[in-house]
N, CA, C and O atoms as CSV, one atom per row, in Angstrom:
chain,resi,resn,atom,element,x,y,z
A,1,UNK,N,N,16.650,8.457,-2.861
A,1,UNK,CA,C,16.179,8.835,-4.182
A,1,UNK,C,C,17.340,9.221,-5.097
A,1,UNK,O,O,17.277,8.933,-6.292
A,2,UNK,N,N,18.144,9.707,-4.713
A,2,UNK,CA,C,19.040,10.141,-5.177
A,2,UNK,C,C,20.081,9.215,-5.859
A,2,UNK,O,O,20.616,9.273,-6.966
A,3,UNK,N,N,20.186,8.360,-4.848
A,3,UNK,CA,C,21.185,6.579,-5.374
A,3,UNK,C,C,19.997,6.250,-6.532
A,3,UNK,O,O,20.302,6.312,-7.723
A,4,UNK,N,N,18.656,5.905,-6.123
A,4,UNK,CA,C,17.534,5.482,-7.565
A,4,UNK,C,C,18.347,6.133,-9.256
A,4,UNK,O,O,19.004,5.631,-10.168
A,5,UNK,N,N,17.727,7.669,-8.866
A,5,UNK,CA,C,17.979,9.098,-9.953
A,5,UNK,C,C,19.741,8.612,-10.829
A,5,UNK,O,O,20.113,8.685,-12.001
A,6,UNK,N,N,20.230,8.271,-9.911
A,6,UNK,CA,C,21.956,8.082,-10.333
A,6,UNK,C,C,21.928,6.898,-11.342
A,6,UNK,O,O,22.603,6.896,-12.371
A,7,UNK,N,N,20.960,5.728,-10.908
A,7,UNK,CA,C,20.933,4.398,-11.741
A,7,UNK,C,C,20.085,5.186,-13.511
A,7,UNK,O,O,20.364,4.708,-14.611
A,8,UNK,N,N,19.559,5.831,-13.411
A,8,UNK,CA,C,18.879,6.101,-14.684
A,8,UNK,C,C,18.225,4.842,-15.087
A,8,UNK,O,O,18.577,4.227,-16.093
A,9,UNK,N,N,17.068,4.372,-14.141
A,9,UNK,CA,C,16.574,3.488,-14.998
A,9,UNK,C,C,15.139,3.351,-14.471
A,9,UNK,O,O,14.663,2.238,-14.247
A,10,UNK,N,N,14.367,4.622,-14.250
A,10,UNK,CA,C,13.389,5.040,-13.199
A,10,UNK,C,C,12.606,6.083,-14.207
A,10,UNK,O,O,13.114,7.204,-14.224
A,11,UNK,N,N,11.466,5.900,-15.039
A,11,UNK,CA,C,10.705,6.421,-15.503
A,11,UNK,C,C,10.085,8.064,-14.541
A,11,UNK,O,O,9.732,9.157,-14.983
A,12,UNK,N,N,10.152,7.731,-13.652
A,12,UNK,CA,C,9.788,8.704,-12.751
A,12,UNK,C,C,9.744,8.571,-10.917
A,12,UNK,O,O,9.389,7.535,-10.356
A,13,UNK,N,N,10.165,9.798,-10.192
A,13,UNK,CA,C,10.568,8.969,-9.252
A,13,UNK,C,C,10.116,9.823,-7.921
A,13,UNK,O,O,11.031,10.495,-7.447
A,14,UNK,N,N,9.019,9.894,-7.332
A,14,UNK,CA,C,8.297,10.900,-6.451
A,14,UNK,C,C,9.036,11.023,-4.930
A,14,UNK,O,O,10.010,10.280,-4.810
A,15,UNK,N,N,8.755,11.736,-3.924
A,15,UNK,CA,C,9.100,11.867,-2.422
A,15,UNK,C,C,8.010,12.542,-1.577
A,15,UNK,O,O,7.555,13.685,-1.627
A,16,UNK,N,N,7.816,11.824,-1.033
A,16,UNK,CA,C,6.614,12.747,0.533
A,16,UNK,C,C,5.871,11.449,0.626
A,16,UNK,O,O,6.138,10.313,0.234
A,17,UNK,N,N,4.771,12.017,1.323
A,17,UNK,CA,C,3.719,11.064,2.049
A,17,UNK,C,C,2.995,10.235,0.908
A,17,UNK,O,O,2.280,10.969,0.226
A,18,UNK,N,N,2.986,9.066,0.562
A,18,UNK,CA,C,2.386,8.037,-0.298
A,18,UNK,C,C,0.922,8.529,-0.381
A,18,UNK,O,O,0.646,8.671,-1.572
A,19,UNK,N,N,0.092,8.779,0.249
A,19,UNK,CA,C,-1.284,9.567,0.006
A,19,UNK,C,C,-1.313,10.582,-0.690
A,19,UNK,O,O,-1.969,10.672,-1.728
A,20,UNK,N,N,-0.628,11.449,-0.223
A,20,UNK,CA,C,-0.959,12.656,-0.726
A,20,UNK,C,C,-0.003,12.623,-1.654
A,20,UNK,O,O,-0.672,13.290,-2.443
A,21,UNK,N,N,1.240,12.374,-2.398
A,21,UNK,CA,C,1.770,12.047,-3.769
A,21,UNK,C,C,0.394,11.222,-4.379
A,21,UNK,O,O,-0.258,11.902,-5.171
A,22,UNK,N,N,0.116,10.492,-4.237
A,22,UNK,CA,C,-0.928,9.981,-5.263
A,22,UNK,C,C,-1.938,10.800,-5.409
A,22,UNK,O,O,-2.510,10.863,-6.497
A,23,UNK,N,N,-2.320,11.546,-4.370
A,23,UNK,CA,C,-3.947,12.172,-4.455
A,23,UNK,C,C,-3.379,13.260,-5.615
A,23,UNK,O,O,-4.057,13.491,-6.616
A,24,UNK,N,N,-2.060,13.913,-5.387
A,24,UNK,CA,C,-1.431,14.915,-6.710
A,24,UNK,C,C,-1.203,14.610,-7.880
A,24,UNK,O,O,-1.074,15.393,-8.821
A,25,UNK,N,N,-1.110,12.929,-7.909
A,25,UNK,CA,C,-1.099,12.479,-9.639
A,25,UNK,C,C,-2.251,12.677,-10.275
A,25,UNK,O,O,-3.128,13.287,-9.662
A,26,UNK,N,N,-2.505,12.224,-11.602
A,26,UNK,CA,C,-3.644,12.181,-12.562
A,26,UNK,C,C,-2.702,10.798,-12.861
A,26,UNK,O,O,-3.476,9.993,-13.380
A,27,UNK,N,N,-1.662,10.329,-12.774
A,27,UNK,CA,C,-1.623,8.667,-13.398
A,27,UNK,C,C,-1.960,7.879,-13.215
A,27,UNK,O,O,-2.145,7.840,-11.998
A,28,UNK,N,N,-2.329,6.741,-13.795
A,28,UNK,CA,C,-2.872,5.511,-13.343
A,28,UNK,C,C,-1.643,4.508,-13.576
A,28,UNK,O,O,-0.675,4.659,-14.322
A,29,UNK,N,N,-1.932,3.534,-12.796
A,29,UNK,CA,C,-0.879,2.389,-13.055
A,29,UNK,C,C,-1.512,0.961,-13.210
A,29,UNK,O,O,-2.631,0.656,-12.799
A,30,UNK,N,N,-0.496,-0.005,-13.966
A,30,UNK,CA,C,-0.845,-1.547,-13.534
A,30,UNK,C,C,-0.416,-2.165,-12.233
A,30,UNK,O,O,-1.190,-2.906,-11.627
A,31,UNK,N,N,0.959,-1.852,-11.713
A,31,UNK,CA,C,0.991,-2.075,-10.158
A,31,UNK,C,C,1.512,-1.103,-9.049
A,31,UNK,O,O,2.688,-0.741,-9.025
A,32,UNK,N,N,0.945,-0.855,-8.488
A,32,UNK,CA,C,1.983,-0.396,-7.198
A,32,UNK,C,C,2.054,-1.368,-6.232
A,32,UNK,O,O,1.346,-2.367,-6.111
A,33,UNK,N,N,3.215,-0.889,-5.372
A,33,UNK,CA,C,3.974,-2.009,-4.874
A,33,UNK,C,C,3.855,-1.164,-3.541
A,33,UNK,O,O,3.604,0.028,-3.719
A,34,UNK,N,N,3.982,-1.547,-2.369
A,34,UNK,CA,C,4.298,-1.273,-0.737
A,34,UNK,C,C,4.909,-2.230,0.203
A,34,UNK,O,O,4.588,-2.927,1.166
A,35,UNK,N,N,6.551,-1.772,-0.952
A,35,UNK,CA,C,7.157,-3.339,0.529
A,35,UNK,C,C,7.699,-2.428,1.552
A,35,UNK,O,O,8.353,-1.390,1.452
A,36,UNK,N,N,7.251,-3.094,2.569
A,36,UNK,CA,C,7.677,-2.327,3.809
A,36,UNK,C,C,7.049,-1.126,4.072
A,36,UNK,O,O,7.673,-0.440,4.881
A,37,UNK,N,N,5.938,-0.603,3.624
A,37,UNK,CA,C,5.318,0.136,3.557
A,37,UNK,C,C,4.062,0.325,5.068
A,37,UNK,O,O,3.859,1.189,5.920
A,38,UNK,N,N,3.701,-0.506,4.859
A,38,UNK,CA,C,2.230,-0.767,5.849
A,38,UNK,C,C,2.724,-0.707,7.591
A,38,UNK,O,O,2.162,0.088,8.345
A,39,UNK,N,N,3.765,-1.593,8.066
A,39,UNK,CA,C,3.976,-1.210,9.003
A,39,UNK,C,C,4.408,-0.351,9.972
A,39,UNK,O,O,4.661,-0.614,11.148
A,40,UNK,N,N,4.496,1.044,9.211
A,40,UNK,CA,C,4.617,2.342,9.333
A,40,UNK,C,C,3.122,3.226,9.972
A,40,UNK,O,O,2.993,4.098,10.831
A,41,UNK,N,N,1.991,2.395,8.936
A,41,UNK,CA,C,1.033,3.140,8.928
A,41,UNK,C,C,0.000,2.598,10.045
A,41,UNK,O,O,0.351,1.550,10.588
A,42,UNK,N,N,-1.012,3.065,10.392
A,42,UNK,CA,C,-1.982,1.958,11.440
A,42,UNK,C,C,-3.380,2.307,10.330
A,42,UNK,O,O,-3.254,2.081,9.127
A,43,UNK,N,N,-4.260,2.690,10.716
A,43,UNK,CA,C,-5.294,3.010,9.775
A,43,UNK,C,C,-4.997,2.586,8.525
A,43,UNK,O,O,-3.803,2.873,8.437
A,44,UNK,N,N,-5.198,2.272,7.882
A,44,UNK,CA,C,-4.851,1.846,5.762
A,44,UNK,C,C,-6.275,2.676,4.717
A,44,UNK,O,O,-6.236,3.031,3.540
A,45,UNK,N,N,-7.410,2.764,5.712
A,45,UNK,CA,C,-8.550,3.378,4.981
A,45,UNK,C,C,-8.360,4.684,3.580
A,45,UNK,O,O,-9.028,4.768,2.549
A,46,UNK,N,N,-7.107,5.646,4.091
A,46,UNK,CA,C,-6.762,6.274,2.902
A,46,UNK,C,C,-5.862,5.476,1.995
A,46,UNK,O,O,-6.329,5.548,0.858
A,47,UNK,N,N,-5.074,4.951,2.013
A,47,UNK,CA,C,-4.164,4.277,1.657
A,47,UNK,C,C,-4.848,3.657,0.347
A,47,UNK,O,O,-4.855,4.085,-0.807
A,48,UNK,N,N,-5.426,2.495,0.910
A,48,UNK,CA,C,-6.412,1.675,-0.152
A,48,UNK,C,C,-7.099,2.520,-0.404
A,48,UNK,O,O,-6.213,3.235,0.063
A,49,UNK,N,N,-7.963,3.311,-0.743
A,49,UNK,CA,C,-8.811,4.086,-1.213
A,49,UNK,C,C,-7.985,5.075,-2.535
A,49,UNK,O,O,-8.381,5.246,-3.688
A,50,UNK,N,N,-7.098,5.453,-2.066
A,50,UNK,CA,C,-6.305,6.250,-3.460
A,50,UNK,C,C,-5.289,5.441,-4.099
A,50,UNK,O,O,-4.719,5.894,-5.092
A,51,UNK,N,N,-5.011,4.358,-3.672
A,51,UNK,CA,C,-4.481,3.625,-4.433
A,51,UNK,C,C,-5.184,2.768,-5.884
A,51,UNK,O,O,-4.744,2.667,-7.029
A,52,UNK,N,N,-6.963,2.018,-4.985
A,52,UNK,CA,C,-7.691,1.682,-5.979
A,52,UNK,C,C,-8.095,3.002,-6.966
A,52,UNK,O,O,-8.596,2.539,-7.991
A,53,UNK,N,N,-8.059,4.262,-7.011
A,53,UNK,CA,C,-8.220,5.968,-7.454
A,53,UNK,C,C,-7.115,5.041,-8.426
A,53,UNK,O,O,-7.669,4.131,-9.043
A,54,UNK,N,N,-5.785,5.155,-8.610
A,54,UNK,CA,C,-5.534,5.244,-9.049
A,54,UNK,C,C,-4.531,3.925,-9.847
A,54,UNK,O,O,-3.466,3.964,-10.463
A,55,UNK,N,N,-5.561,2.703,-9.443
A,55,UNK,CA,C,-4.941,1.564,-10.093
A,55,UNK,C,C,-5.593,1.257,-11.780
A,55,UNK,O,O,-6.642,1.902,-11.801
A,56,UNK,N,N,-5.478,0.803,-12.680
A,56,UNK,CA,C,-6.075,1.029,-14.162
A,56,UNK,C,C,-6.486,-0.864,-14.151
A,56,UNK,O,O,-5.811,-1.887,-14.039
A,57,UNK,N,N,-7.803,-0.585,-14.314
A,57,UNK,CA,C,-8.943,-1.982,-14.619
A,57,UNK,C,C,-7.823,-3.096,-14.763
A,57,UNK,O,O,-6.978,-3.092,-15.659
A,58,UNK,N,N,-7.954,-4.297,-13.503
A,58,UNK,CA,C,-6.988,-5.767,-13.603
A,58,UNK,C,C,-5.709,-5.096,-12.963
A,58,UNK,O,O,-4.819,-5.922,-12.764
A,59,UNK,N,N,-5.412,-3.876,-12.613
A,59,UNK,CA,C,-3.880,-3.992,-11.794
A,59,UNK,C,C,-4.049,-4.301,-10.733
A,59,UNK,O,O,-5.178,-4.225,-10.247
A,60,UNK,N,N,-2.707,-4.870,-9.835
A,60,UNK,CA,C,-2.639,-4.983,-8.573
A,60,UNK,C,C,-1.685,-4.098,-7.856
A,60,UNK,O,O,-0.693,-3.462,-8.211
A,61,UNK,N,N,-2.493,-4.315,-6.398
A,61,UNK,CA,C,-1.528,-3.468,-5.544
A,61,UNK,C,C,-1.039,-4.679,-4.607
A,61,UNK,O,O,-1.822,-5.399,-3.988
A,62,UNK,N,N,0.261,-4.799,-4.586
A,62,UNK,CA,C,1.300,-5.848,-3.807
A,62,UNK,C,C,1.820,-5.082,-2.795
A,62,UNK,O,O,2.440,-4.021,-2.863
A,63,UNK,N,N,1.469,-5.797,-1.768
A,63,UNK,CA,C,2.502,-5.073,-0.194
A,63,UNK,C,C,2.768,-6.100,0.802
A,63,UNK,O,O,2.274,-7.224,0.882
A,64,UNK,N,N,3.471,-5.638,1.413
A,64,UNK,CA,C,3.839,-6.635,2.801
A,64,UNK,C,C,3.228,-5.978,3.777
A,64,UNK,O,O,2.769,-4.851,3.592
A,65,UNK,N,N,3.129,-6.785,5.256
A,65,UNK,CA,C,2.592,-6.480,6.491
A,65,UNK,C,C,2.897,-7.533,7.076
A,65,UNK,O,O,3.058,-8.703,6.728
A,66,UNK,N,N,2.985,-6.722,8.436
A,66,UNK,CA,C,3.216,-7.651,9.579
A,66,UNK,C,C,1.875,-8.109,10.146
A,66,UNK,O,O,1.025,-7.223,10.241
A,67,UNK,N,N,1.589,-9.151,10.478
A,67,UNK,CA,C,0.478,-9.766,10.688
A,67,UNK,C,C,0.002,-9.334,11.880
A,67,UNK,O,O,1.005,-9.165,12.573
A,68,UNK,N,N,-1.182,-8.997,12.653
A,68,UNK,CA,C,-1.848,-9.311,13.720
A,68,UNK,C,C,-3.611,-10.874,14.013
A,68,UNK,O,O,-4.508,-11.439,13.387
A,69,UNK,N,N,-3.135,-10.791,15.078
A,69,UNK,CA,C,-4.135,-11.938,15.064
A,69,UNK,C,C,-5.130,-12.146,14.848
A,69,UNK,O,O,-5.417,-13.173,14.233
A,70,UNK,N,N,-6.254,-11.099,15.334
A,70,UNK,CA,C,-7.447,-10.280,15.155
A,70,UNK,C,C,-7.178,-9.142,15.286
A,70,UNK,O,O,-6.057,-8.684,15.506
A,71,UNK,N,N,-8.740,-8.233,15.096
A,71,UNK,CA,C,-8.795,-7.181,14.937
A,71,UNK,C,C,-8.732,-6.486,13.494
A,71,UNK,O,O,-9.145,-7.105,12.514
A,72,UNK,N,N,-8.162,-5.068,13.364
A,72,UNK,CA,C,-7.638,-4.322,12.726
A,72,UNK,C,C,-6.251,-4.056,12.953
A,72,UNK,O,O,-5.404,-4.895,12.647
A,73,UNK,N,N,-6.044,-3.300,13.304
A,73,UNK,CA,C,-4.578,-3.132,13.478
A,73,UNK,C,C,-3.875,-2.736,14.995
A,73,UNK,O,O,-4.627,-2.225,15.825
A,74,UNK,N,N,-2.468,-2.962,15.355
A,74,UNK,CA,C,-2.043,-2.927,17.181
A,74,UNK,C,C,-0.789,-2.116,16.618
A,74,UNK,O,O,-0.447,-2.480,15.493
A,75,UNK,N,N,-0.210,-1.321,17.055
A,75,UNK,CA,C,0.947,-1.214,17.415
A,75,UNK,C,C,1.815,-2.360,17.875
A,75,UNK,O,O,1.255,-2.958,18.794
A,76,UNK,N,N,2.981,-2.873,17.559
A,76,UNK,CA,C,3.612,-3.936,18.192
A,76,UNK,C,C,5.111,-3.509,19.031
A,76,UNK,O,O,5.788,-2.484,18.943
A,77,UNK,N,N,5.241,-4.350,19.596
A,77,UNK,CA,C,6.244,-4.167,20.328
A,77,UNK,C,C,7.394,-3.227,19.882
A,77,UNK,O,O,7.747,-2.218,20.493
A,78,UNK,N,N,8.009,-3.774,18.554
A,78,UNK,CA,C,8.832,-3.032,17.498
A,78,UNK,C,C,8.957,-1.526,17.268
A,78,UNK,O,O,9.874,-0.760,16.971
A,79,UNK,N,N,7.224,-1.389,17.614
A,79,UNK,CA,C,6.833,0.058,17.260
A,79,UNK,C,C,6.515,0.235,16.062
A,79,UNK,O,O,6.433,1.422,15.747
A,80,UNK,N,N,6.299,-0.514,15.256
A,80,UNK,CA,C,5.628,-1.054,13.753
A,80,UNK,C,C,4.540,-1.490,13.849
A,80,UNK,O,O,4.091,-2.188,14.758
A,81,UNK,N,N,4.028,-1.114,12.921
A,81,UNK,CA,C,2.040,-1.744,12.995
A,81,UNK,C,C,1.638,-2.796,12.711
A,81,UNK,O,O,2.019,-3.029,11.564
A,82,UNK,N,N,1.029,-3.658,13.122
A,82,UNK,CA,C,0.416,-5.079,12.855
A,82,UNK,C,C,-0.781,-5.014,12.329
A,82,UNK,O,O,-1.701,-4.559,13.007
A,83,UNK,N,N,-1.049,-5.568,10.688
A,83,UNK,CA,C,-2.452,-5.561,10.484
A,83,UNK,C,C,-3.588,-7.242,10.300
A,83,UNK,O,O,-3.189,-8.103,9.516
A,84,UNK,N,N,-4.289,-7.366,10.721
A,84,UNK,CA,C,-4.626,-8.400,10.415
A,84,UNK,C,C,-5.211,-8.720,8.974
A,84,UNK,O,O,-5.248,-7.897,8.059
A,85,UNK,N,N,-5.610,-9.880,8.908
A,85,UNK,CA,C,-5.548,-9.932,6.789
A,85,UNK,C,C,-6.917,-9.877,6.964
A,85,UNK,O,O,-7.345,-9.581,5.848
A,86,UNK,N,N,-8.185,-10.032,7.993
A,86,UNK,CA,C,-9.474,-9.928,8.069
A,86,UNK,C,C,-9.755,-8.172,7.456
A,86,UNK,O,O,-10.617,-7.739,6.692
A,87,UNK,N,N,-8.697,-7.522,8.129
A,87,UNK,CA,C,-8.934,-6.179,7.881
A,87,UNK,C,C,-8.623,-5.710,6.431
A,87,UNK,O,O,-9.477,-5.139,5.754
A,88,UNK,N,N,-7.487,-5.947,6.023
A,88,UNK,CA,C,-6.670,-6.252,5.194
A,88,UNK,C,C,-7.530,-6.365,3.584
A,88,UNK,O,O,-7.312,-5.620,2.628
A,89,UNK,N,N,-8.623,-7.609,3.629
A,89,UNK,CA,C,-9.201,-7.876,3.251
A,89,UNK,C,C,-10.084,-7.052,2.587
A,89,UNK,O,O,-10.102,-6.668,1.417
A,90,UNK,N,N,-11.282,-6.708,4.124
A,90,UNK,CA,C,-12.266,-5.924,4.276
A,90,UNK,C,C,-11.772,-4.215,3.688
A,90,UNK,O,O,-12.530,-3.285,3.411
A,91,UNK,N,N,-10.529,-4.241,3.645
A,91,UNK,CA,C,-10.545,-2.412,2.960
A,91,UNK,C,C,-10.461,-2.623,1.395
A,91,UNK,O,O,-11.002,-1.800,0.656
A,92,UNK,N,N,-9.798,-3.703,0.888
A,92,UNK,CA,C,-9.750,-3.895,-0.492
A,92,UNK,C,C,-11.188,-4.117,-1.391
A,92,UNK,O,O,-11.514,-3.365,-2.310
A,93,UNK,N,N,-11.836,-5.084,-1.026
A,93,UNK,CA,C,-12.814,-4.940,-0.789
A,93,UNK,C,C,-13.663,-3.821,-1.328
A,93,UNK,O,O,-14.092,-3.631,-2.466
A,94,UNK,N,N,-13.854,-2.825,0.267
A,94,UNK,CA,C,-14.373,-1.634,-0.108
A,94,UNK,C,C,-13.827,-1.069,-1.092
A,94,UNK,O,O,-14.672,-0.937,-1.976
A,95,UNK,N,N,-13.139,-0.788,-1.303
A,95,UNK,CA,C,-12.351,-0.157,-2.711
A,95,UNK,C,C,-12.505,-0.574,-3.790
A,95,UNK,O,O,-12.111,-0.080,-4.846
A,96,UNK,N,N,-13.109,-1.546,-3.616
A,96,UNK,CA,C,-13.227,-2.789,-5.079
A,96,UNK,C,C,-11.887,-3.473,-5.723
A,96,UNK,O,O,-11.730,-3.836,-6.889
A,97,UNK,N,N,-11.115,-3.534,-4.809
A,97,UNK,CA,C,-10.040,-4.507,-5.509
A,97,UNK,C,C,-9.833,-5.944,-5.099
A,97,UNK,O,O,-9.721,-6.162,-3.893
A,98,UNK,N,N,-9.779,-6.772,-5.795
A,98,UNK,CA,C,-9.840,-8.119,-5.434
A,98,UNK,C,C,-9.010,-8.380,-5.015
A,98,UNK,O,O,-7.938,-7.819,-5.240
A,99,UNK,N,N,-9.255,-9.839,-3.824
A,99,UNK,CA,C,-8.159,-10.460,-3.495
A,99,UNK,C,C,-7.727,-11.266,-4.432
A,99,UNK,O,O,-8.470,-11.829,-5.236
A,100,UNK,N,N,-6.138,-11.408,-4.381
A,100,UNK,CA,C,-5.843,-12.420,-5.668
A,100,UNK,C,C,-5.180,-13.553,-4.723
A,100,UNK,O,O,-5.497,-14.742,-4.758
A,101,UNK,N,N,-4.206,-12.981,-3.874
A,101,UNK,CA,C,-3.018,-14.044,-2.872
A,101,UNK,C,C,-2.799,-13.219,-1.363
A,101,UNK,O,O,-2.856,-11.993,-1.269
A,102,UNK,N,N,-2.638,-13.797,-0.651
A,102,UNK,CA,C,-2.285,-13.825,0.785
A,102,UNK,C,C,-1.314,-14.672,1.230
A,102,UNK,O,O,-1.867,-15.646,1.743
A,103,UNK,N,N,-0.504,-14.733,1.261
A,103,UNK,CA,C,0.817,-15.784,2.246
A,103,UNK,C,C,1.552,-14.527,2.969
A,103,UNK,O,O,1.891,-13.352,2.837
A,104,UNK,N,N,1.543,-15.980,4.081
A,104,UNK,CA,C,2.322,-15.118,5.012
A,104,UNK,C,C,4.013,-15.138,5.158
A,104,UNK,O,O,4.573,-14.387,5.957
């Protein structure tokens, strides 16, 4: 954060757990982004849920993941989480955010 803060070119620039920083905003956004984000996490149910909280009508939320085959989500070898895009899907979804793209 600190290398970010030094560039001065960062409207604003948060630290801690991605849930609970958002559940503390009142902002809304057009995108948030989670690269490299997801395979940290196993469950996503909060995740997507305060993210659509706090995406503003037509934004997207863009992230990467490591794929699994079926299911929901495995632990993988790596020790990084694998989610499948069935699941993937199915939480956006609930949240009401559309799918727009998927590639792997």
């Amino acid at each position: 954060l600190n290398f970010a803060r030094n560039k001065a070119i960062y409207g604003q620039l948060l630290h801690g757990d991605v849930v609970e920083v958002l559940r503390m905003t009142e902002d809304s956004f057009d995108l948030i982004t989670a690269a490299d984000l997801l395979p940290y996490l196993g469950d996503l149910t909060d995740l997507f849920s305060v993210v659509a909280a706090h995406l503003i009508k037509g934004g997207v939320f863009a992230f990467t993941y490591e794929s699994a085959e079926s299911g929901t989500y495995n632990l993988g070898p790596s020790g990084r989480f694998n989610h499948s895009s069935v699941y993937l899907e199915k939480l956006a979804k609930d949240v009401g955010l559309e799918k727009i793209s998927n590639e792997p």
